[in-house]
C-alpha positions in Angstrom: 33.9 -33.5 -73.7 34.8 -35.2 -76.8 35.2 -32.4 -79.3 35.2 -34.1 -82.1 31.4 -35.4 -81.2 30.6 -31.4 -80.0 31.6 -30.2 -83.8 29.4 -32.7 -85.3 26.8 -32.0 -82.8 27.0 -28.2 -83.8 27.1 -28.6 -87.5 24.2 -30.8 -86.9 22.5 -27.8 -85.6 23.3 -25.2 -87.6 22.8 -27.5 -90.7 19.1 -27.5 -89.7 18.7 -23.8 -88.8 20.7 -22.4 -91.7 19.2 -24.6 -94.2 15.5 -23.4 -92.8 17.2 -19.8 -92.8 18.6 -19.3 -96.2 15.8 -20.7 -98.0 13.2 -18.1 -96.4 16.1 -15.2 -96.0 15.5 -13.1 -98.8 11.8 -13.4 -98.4 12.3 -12.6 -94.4 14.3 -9.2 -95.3 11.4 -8.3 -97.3 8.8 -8.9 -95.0 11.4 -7.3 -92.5 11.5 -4.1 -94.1 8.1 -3.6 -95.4 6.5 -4.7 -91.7 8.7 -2.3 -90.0 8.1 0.8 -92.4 4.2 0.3 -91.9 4.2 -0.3 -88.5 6.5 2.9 -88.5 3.9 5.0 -90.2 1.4 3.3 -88.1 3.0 4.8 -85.0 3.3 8.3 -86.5 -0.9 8.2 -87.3 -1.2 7.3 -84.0 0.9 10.1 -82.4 -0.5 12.7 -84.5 -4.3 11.4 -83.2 -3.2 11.5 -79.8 -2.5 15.1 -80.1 -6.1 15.9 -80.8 -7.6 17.5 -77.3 -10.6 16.1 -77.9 -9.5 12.5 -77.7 -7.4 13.3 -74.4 -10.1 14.7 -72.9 -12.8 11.5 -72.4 -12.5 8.1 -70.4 -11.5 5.0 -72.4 -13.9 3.6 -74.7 -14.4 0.8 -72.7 -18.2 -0.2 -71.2 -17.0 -2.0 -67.8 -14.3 0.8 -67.2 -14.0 2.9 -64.0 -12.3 5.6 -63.8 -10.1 6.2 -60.2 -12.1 8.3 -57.7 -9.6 11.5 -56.1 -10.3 11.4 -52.7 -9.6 15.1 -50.6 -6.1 15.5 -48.8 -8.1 15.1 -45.0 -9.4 11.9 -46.6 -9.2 7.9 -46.3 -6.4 5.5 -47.5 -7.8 3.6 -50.4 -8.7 0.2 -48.7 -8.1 -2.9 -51.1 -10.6 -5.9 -51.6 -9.7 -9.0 -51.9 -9.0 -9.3 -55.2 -6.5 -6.6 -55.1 -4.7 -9.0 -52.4 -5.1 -12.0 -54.9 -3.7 -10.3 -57.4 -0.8 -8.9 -55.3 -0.3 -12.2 -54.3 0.1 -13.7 -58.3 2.6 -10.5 -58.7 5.1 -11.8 -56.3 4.7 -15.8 -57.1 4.6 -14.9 -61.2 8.0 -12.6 -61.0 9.4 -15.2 -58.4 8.9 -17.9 -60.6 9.8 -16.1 -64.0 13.5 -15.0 -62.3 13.6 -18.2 -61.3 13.1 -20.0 -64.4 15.0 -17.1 -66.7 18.4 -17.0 -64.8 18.3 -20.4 -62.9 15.9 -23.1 -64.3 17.0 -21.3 -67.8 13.1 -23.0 -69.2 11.3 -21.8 -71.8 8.9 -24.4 -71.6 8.0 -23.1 -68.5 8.2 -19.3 -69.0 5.5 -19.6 -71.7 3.2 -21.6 -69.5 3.8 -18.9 -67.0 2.9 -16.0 -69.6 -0.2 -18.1 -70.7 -1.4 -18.2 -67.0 -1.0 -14.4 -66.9 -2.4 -13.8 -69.8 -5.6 -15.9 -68.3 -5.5 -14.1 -64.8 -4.2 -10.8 -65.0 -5.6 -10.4 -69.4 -8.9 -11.4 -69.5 -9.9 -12.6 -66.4 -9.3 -8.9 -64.6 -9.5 -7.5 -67.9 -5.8 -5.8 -68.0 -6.8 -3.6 -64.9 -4.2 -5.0 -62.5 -1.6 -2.8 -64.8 1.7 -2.1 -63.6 1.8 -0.1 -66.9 -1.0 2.1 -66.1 0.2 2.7 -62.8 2.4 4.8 -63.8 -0.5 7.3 -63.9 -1.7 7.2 -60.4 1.4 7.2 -59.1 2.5 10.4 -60.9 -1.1 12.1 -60.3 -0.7 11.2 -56.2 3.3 12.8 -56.7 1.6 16.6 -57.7 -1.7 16.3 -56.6 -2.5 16.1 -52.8 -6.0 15.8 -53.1 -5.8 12.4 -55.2 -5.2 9.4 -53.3 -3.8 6.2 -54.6 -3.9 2.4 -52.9 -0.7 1.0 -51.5 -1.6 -1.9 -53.6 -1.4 -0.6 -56.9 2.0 1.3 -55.3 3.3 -2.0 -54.8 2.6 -3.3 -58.3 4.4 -0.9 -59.9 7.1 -0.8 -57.8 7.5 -4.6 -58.0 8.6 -5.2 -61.3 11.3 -2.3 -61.4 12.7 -4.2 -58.2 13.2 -7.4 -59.8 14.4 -5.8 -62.6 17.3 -4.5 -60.4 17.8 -7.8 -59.3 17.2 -10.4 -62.5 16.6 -8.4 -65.6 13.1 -7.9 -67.6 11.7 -10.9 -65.9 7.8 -9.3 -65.6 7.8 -8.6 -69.4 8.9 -12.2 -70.0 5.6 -13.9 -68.0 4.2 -11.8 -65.7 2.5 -8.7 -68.0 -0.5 -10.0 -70.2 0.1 -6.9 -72.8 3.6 -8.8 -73.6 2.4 -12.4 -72.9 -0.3 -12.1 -75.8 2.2 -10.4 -77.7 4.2 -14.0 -77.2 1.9 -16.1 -78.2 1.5 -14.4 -81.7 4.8 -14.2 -82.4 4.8 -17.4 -84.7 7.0 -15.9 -87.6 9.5 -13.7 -86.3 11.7 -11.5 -88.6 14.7 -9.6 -87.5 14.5 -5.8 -87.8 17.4 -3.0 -88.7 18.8 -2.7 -85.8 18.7 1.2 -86.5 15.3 1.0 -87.1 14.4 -1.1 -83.8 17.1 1.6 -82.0 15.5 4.6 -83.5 11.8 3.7 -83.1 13.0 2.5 -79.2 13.0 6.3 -78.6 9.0 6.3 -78.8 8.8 4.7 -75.6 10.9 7.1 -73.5 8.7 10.4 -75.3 5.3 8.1 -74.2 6.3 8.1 -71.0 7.1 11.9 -70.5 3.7 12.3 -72.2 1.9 10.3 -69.5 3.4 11.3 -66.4 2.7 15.2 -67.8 -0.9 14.4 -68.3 -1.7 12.3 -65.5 0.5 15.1 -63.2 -1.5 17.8 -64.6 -4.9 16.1 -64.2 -5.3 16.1 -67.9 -5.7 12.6 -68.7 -4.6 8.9 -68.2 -3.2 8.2 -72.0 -1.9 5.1 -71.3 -5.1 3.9 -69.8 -7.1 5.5 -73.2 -4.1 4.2 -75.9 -3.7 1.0 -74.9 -4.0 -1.8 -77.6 -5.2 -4.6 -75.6 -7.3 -3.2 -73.1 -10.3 -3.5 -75.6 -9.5 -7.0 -76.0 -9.4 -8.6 -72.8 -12.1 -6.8 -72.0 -13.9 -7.7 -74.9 -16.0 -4.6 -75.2 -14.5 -1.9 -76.8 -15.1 1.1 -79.5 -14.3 -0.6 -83.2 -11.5 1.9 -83.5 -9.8 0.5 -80.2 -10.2 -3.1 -81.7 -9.2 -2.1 -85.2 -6.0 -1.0 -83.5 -5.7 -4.2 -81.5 -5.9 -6.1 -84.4 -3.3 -4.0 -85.7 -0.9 -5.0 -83.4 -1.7 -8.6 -83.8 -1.6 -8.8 -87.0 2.1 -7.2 -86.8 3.4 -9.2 -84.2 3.3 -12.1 -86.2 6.0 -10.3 -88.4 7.5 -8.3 -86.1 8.3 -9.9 -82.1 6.5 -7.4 -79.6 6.1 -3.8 -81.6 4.5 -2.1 -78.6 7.1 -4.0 -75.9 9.9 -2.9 -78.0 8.6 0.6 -79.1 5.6 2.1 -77.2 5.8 0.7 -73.5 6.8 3.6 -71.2 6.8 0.8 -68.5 9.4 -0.8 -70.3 11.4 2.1 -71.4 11.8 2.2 -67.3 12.5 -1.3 -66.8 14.8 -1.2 -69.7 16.7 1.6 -67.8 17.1 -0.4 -64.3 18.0 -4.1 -66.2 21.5 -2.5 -67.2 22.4 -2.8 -63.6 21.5 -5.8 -62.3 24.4 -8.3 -62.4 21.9 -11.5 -62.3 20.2 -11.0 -65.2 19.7 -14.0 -68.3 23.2 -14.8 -69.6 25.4 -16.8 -72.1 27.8 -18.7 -70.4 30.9 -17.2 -72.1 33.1 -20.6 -71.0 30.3 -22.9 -73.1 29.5 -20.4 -75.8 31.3 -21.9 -78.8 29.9 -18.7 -81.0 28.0 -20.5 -83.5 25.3 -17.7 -83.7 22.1 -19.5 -83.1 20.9 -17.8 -80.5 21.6 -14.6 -82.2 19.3 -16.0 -84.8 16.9 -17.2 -83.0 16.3 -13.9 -80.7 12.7 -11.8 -82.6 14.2 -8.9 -80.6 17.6 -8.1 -81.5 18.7 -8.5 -77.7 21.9 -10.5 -78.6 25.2 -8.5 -79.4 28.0 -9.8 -81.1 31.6 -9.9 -80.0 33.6 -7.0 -81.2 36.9 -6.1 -82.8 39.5 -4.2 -80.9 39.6 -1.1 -82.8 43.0 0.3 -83.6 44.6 3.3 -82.0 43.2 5.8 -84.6 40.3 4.3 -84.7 40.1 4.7 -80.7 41.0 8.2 -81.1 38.2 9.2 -83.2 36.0 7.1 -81.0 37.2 9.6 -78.1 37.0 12.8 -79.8 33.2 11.3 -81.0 32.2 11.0 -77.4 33.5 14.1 -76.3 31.5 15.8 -79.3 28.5 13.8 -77.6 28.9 15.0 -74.4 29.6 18.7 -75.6 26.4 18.7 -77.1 24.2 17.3 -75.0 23.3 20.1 -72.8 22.5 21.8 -75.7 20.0 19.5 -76.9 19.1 19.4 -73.3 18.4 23.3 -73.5 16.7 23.2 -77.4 14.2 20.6 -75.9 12.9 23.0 -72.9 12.5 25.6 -75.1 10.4 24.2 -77.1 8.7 22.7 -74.7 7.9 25.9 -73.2 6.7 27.1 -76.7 4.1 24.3 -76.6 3.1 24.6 -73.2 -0.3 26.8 -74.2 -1.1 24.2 -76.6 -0.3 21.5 -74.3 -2.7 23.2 -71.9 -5.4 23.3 -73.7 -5.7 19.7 -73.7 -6.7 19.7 -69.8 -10.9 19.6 -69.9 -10.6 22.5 -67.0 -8.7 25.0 -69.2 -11.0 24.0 -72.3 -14.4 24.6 -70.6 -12.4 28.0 -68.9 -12.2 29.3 -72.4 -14.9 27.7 -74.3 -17.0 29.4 -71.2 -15.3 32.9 -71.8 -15.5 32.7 -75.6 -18.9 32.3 -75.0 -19.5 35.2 -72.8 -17.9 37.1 -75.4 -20.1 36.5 -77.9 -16.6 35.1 -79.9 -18.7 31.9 -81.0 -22.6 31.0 -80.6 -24.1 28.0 -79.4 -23.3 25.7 -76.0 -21.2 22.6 -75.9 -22.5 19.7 -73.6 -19.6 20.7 -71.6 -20.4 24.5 -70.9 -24.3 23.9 -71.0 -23.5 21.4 -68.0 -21.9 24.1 -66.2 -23.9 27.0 -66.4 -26.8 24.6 -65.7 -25.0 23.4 -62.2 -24.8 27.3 -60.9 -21.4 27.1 -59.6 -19.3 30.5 -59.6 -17.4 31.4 -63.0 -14.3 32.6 -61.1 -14.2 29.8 -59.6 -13.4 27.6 -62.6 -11.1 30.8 -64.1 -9.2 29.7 -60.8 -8.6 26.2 -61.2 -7.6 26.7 -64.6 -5.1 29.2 -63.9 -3.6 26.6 -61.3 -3.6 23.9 -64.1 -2.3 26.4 -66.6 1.2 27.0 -63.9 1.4 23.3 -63.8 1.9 23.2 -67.4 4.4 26.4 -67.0 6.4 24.0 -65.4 5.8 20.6 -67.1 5.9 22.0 -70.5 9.8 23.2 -70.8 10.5 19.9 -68.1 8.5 17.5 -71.1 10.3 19.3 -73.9 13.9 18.7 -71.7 13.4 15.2 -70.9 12.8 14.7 -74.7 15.9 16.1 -75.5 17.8 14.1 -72.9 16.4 11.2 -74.7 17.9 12.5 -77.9 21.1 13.5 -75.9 21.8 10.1 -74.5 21.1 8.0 -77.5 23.7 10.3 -79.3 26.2 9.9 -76.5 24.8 6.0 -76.3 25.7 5.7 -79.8 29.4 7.1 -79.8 30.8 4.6 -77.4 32.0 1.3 -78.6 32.2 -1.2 -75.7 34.3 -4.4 -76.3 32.8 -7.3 -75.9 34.8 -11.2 -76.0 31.2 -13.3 -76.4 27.9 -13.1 -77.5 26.1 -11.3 -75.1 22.1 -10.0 -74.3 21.4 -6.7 -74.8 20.4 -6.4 -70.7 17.8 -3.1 -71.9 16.4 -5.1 -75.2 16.1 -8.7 -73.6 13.0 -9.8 -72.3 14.1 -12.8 -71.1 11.6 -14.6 -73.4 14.7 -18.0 -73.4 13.7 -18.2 -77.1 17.2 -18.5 -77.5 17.9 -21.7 -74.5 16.3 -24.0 -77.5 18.9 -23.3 -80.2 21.9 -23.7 -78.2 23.4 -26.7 -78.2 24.4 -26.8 -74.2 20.8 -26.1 -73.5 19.9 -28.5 -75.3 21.9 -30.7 -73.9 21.1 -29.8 -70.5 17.9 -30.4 -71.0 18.5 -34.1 -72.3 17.3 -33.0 -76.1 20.7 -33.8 -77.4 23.7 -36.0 -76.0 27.2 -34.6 -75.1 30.2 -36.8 -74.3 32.1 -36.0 -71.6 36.0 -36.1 -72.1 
């Protein structure tokens, strides 16, 4: 290749992008900073909302929603339609496809095609209810509870995605899930957050998904199902509230690439975990990276790392002595977050319906409070036996016993591990994806210059 043409090709490039870039920088940090701090108090109104037992207890807002029916250990499999087959089917085609066209075909062209098909079929034609995400729920209720039953289909769509994960990356959240492919097609105007901001509010996603499993485990609720932003949307019927927070989100994404990818999914906080090990997964090609940084501009979602200096020998040493510090100290957070955990677990309880109608029901008997709820009036009216309820609560309540100190520990092994996470300094020769962060969106294949070229958008002697 003639090099001489390459460099004039490049500056060509980056004369275009950095032009564009420096004359909207300034106003980009701004719109960066102040996005990502509301958005940041957005999140923390929501988790103190979601606390509330009363809003944990009901079904999603939704008119056309059905809730999943527990079936008795003695009885039947759940037997699929065909729909479920259909959309089984679109599952293994869509990820096929989008590993193909990620790591191989390297299109974006054809990766947003593929997310806007998703977005068609499995958004707002099954109105988000082929969820992947929201499995998570009835797989974890069918784990602890005997009596509920789950379908081998719904099994096999959340098990799916983590398996092509293993094999090629974050491949589903690129085309195949509607929640990130409408997410996509907003993000018109992309600003780069602080990386410690993206880092620290990436923690939300790993505490959302000790949350659900804890709830759905315990028979207390399907969060995910009752929180999600989009839901409402695609079903379009949904309580203003729900909408309001859809909108949110929206509105946000224009600013800020996927917020509730990045920050909320506890679908992707998995999927993040299993993409650091496949060895397939979206890369620049460190023989025709020539470094000039346009990818790294061009990613929304902070998923490119730059190449690193080889520290010194002190400065390796205090690296070291960091890590062991890390390590040292993460059974300890570890052991802080059962505890507290277990000093919640009451109030954690209390968010079951079962427990709350156990007490409301005995508050009531002892003349603590006056008047019925619809709840208790319901109960008394249907004749069944009081110790029969006091039962099932106190089976609920040992649950909790256990998931309490076992939610507040995995919170603290979140903690831990970005502490630990953060204390090692890996060296690096290239640009690289962030494997957990990368969505393999191939936002970036259009600002590279051998993309571009590969796809016949520029020319490139030969030598």
């Amino acid at each position: 290749m003639n090099m001489n043409h390459l460099a004039v090709i490049v500056l060509e490039s980056l004369t275009r992008k950095r032009s564009a870039i420096a004359m909207r920088k300034r106003r980009r940090r701004v719109i960066s900073r102040l996005s990502a701090t509301a958005f940041s108090l957005l999140m923390l109104l929501c988790s103190a909302s979601s606390l509330r037992a009363a809003d944990l207890i009901p079904v999603p807002e939704f008119t056309n929603h059905q809730m999943p029916q527990a079936l008795t250990a003695l009885g039947r499999a759940l037997r699929p339609g065909w729909s479920a087959y259909a959309d089984l089917g679109y599952f293994i085609v869509a990820l096929s496809l989008a590993s193909y066209l990620a790591v191989k075909g390297r299109s974006r062209r054809g990766l947003f095609l593929l997310a806007a098909i998703s977005l068609a079929w499995l958004g707002f034609w099954r109105e988000g209810c082929v969820c992947a995400i929201g499995a998570i729920q009835n797989v974890s209720q069918a784990i602890f509870d005997p009596s509920f039953a789950v379908s081998w289909t719904v099994v096999a769509i959340f098990v799916l995605p983590l398996l092509f994960a293993l094999f090629f990356g974050r491949t589903f959240c690129a085309s195949v899930c509607p929640l990130g492919a409408i997410q996509e097609m907003v993000a018109v105007r992309p600003v780069q957050v602080p990386r410690w901001m993206d880092q620290s509010l990436g923690l939300l996603a790993y505490i959302y998904l000790g949350a659900a499993v804890l709830f759905a485990a315990t028979g207390s609720g399907w969060i995910i199902c009752r929180y999600d932003p989009f839901v409402g949307l695609f079903r379009l019927s949904s309580s203003a509230s729900m909408l309001t927070l859809s909108a949110i989100f929206l509105i946000v994404g224009l600013f800020v690439g996927r917020p509730y990818c990045r920050w909320l999914c506890p679908y992707g906080a998995i999927l993040a975990l299993l993409s650091r090990l496949t060895r397939s997964h979206l890369m620049v090609a460190p023989e025709k990276c020539i470094q000039c940084r346009l990818c790294e501009e061009a990613c929304p979602y902070g998923a490119i790392v730059q190449p690193t200096i080889a520290p010194s020998s002190a400065e390796s040493a205090i690296g070291r002595r960091r890590l062991a510090v890390a390590l040292g100290v993460l059974p300890v957070i570890v052991l802080i977050g059962a505890s507290l955990g277990w000093m919640i677990e009451m109030p954690l309880a209390r968010m079951n319906p079962v427990i709350c109608l156990a007490e409301r029901i005995r508050a009531e008997d002892a003349r603590e409070i006056e008047g019925m709820t619809d709840a208790s009036e319901a109960f008394r009216a249907g004749g069944k036996p009081l110790a029969d309820l006091n039962e099932q609560a106190a089976l609920i309540s040992r649950k909790f016993g256990f998931g309490g100190p076992a939610f507040g520990a995995w919170v603290g092994l979140v903690f831990g591990i970005k502490f630990v996470q953060l204390s090692i300094r890996r060296r690096r020769t290239d640009y690289e994806p962030d494997r957990a962060a990368c969505v393999s969106c191939g936002r970036c294949f259009r600002y590279c210059p051998d993309e571009r070229a590969a796809h016949g958008l520029i020319q490139m002697e030969n030598k």
